[in-house]
C-alpha positions as CSV (number, residue, x, y, z in Angstrom):
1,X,-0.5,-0.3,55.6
2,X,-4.2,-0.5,56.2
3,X,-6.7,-1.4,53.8
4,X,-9.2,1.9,54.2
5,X,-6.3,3.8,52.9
6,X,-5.9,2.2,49.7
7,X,-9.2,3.3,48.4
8,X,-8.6,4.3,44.6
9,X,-7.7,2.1,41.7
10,X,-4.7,2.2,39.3
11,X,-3.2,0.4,36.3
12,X,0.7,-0.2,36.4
13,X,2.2,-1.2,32.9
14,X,5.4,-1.7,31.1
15,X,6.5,-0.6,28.0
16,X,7.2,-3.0,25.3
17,X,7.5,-3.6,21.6
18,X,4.9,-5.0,19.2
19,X,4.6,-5.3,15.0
20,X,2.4,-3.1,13.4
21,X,0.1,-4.6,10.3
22,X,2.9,-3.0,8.6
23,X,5.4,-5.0,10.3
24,X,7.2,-2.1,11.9
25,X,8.2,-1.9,15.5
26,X,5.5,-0.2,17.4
27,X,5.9,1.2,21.6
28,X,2.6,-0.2,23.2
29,X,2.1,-0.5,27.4
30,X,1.1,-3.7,29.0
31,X,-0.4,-4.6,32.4
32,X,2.5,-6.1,34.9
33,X,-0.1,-7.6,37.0
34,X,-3.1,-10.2,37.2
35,X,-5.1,-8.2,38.3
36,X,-8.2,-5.9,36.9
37,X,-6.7,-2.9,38.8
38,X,-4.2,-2.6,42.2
39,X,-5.7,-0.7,45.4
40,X,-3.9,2.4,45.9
41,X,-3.7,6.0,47.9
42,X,-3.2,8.7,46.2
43,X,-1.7,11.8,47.4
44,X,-1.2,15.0,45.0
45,X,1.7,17.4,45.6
46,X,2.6,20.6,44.2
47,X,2.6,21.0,40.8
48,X,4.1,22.6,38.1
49,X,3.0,25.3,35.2
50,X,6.3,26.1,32.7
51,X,5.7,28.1,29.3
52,X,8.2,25.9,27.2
53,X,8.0,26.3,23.0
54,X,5.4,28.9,22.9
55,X,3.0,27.5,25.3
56,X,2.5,26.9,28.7
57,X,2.9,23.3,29.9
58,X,0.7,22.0,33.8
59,X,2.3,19.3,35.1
60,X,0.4,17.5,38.2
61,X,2.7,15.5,40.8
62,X,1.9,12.7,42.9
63,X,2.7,10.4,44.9
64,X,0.6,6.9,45.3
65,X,1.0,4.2,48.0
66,X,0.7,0.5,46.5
67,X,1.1,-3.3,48.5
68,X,4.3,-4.5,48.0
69,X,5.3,-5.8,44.6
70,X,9.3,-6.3,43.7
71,X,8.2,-5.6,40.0
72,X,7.8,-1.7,39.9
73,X,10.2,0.2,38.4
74,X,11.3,4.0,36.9
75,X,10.8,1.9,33.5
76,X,6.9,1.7,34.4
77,X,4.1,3.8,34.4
78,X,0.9,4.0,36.3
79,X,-2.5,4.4,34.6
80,X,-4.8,6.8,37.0
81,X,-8.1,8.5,36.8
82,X,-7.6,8.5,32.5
83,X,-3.8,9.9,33.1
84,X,-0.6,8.6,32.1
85,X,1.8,9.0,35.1
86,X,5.5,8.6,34.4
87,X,6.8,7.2,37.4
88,X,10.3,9.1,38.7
89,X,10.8,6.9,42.1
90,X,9.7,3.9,43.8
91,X,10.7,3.8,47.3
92,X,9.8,0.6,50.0
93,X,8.0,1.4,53.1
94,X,8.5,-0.8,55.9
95,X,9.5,-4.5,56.0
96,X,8.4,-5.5,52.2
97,X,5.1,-4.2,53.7
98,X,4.6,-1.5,50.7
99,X,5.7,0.8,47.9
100,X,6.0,4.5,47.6
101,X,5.6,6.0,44.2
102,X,6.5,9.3,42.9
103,X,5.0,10.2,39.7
104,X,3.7,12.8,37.3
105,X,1.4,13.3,34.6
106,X,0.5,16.4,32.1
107,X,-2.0,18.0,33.1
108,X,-4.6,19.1,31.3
């Protein structure tokens, strides 16, 4: 994977549960690595437009090309751009040599 390629910057977190002032159990997202941001491509797709409970829903698709790293799952999601992407597949490319990620975020 060459270097010029990976010329945008994402966030990849995990979910994970944290007390509220309250003491209730609250969802909040984490970073999953060190560093400020990872190098990545990123390569929209076709989208999608659906009218579901009395309005119509865009959805944007995409799929971004990472380093390796044995740490990114479904369970993830990637921070892009000021979008939330749900990731849906992580695929390796090569020898360890890097990740394929399909995602998708609202659009809005």
């Amino acid at each position: 994977m060459r270097a010029g390629e990976l010329n945008r910057s994402i966030v990849i977190q995990a979910a994970t549960v944290a007390q509220n002032d309250f003491g209730e159990d609250v969802e909040t997202w984490i970073k999953i690595h060190t560093d400020t941001t990872l190098p990545a491509k990123f390569m929209p797709q076709r989208g999608d437009e659906r009218f579901t409970a009395q309005q119509v829903v865009d959805k944007a698709v995409a799929v971004f090309k990472i380093r390796w790293r044995d740490d990114v799952t479904v369970e993830n999601r990637i921070v892009y751009d000021g979008h939330d992407w749900d990731i849906h597949d992580v695929r390796p490319l090569g020898n360890r040599e890097g990740l394929e990620i399909d995602a998708s975020a609202r659009a809005e």
